[in-house]
C-alpha positions in Angstrom: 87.7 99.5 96.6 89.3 98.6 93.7 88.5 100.8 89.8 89.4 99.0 86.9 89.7 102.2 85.0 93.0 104.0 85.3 94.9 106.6 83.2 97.0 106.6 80.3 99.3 104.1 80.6 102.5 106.7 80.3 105.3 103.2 79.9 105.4 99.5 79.9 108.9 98.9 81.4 110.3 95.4 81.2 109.1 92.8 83.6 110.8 92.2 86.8 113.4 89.3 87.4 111.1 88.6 90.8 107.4 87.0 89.9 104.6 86.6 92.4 102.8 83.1 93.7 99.3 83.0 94.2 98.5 82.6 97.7 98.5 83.2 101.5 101.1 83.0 104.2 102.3 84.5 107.3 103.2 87.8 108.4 104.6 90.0 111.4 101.1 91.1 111.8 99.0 88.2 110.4 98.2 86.8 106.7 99.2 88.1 103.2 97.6 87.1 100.4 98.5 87.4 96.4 95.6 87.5 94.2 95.9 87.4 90.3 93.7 89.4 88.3 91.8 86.7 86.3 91.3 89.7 83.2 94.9 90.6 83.7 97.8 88.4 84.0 100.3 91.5 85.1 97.8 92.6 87.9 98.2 91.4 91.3 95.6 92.2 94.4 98.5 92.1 97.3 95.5 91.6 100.4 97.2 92.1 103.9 94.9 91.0 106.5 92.2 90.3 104.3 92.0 93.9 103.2 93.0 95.0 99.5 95.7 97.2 100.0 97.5 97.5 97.0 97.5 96.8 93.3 100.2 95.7 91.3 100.9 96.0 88.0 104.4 94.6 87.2 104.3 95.1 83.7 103.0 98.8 84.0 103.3 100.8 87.3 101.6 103.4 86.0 98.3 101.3 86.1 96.8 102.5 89.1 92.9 100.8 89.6 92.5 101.5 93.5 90.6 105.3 93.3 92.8 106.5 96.3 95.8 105.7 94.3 93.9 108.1 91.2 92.4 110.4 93.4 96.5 111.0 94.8 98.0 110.9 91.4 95.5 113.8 90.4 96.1 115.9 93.3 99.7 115.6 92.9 99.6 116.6 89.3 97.0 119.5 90.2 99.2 121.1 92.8 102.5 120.7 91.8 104.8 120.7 88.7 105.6 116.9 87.0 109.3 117.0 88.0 111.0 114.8 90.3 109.7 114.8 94.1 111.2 114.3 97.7 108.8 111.5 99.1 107.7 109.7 102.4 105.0 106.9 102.1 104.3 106.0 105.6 102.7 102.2 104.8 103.6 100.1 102.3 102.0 97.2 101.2 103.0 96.2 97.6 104.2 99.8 97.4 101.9 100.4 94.1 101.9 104.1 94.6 106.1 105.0 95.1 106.4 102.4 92.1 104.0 104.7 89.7 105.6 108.1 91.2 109.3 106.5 89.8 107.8 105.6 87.0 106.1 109.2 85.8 108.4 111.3 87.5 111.7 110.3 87.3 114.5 111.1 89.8 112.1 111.2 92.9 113.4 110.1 96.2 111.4 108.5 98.0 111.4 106.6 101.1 109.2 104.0 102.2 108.0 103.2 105.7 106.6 99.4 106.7 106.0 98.3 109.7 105.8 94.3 108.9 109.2 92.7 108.4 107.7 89.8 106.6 105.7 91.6 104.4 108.7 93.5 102.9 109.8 89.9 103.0 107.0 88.9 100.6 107.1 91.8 98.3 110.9 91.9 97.9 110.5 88.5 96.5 106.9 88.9 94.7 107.9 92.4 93.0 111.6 93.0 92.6 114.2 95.1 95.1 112.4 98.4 96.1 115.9 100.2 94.8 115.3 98.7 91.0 111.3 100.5 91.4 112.7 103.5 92.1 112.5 104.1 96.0 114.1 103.1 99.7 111.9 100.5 101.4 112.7 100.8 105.1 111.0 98.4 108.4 109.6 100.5 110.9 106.6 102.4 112.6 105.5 105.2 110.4 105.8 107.5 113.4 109.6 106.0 114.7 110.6 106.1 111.2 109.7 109.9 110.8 111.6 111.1 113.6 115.0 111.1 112.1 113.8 112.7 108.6 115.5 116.2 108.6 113.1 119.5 108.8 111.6 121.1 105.7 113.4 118.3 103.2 110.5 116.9 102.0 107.6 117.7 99.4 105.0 115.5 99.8 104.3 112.6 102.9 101.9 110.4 101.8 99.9 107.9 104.7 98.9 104.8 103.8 98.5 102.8 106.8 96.0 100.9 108.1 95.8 98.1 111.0 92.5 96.1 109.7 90.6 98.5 108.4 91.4 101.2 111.0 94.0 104.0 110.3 96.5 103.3 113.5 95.5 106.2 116.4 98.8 107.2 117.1 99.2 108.6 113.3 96.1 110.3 113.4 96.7 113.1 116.2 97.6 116.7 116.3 101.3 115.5 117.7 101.9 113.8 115.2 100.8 115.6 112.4 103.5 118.7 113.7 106.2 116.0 113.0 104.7 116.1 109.8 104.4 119.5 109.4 108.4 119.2 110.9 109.6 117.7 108.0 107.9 119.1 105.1 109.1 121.7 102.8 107.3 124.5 102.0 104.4 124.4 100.1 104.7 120.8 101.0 101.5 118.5 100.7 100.1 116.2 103.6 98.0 113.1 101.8 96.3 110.6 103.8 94.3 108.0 103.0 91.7 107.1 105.3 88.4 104.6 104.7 84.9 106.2 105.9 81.3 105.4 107.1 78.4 107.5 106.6 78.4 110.2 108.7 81.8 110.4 107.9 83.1 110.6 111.3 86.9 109.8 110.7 87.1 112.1 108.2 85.5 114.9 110.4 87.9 114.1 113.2 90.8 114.2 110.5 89.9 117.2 109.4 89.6 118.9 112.5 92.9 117.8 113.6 95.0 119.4 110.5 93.4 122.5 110.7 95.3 122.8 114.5 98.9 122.2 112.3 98.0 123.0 108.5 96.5 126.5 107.6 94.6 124.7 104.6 93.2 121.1 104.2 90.4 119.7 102.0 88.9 115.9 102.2 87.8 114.4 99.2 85.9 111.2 98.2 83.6 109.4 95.8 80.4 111.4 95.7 77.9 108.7 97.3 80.4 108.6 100.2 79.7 112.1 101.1 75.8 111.2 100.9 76.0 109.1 103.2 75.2 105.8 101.0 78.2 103.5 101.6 81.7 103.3 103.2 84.4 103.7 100.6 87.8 105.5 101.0 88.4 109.3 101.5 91.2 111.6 101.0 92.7 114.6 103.4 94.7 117.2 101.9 96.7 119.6 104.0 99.1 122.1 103.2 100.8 125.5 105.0 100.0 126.7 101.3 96.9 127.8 99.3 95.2 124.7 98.0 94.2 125.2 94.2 90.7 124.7 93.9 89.6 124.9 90.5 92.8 123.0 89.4 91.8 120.1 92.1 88.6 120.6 90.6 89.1 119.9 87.6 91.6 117.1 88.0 89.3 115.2 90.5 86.5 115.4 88.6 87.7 114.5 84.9 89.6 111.0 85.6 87.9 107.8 85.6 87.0 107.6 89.4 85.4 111.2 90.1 85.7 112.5 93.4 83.8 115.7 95.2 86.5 117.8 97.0 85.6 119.7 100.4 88.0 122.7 100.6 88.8 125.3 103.4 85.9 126.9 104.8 83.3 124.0 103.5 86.1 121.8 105.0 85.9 123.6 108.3 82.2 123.7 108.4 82.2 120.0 107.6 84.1 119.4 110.8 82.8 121.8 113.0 82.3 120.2 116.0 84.8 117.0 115.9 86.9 116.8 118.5 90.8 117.0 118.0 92.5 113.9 118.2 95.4 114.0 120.7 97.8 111.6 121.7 96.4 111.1 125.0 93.2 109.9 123.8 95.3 107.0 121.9 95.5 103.6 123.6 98.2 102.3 123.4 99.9 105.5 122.6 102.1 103.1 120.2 102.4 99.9 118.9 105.3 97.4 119.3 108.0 97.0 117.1 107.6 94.6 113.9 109.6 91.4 115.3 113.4 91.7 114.6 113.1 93.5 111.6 115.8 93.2 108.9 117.9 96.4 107.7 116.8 98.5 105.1 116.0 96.9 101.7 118.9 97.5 98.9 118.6 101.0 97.9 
């Protein structure tokens, strides 16, 4: 759900030649909608679906409201340095998140994986060309569009996918999360994003399934989520590296959306008994490809 705190706005860069429309049309996978924040003419609810999945600021990318998008930012900054990163966003929606990475740490490269043709459609023309925001906006599967990424190049792959209000299976299993593991650097960071129910049974199965790849992993979320009061977003961390506790700590829990982080051995006691999620268990192992999807987006 959507936090109208954020942090420090770090820029305002100028506004982009593209402007968004209010209102719905069709997609590759169904309806798009473009909401206008009533308090804040710049902000932009981009609803795929009739989900919220992404927040727009196209005076300020660095105005990040949903708490996911804070919760990231913070374990970015806790765990590694503020240069420039090597990125793979795998679901993009309004692409909120790549746009704030360009924007506070410039010279990352990033890449961008969506796998509805018209929706790149819509925010190419709503939000300016993904190469003037500061990343590569590509068309296809998260998974498909993985495979060709070299080993070790990258420092942090970041999932953000969601069909409805279901993570899709096939990027959810243990096979897929060594292609993962495939192409990231090391000390590179695994963050998913992944919405929960009380008792947390995604997150549980999620959890189990990167400790098979990742030799650390944490899940995180907004404290009444973990009590089992309401279904909200969590966060899963992996890593072949140590995790920073007391820095995640500490990062999580001084912003505006505070989160309770589940690291390592709490982490593997909270999934004890979740069963690993395999590729044979997904049905249909994948989905078809976005309808004659255009080339890559100007870089």
């Amino acid at each position: 759900m959507p936090d109208r705190s954020s942090p420090a706005r770090r820029r305002r860069p100028a506004l982009p030649a593209a402007r968004p429309v209010e209102g719905e049309e069709a997609i590759s996978t169904g309806t798009v909608r473009l909401e206008q924040d009533r308090d804040d003419p710049d902000g932009w609810t981009v609803v795929v679906n009739g989900v919220p999945s992404s927040y727009v600021d196209v005076a300020d990318p660095t105005n990040l409201v949903f708490e996911y998008h804070q919760w990231t930012a913070a374990v970015l900054d806790a765990v590694r340095d503020d240069g420039p990163l090597r990125a793979v966003h795998l679901g993009g929606a309004g692409c909120a998140f790549p746009r704030y990475l360009a924007a506070t740490r410039p010279g990352s490269r990033q890449l961008v994986l969506e796998v509805d043709a018209r929706l790149v459609e819509v925010v190419r023309r709503s939000f300016g060309a993904a190469g003037a925001a500061g990343f590569k906006l590509k068309v296809a599967d998260a998974r498909a569009g993985l495979a060709p990424v070299p080993d070790g190049t990258q420092d942090v792959l970041v999932r953000d996918a969601f069909a409805g209000d279901q993570v899709p299976g096939h990027l959810r299993t243990v096979e897929f999360l060594r292609e993962v593991d495939r192409v990231l650097a090391p000390g590179g960071l695994w963050i998913a994003n992944l919405a929960d129910r009380p008792p947390m049974p995604n997150s549980r199965a999620e959890l189990a399934t990167a400790f098979e790849v990742f030799a650390h992993a944490a899940v995180l979320a907004e404290p009444g989520v973990f009590r089992g009061r309401r279904y909200g977003n969590a966060l899963l961390v992996a890593s072949q590296a140590e995790l920073p506790e007391q820095p995640l700590v500490r990062a999580l829990s001084g912003g505006a959306a505070p989160a309770r982080l589940v690291l390592d051995a709490e982490a593997r006691h909270f999934c004890a008994g979740s069963s690993v999620l395999r590729d044979v268990d997904v049905r249909p192992p994948f989905p078809p490809p976005s309808p004659t999807p255009p080339e890559d987006s100007p870089a």
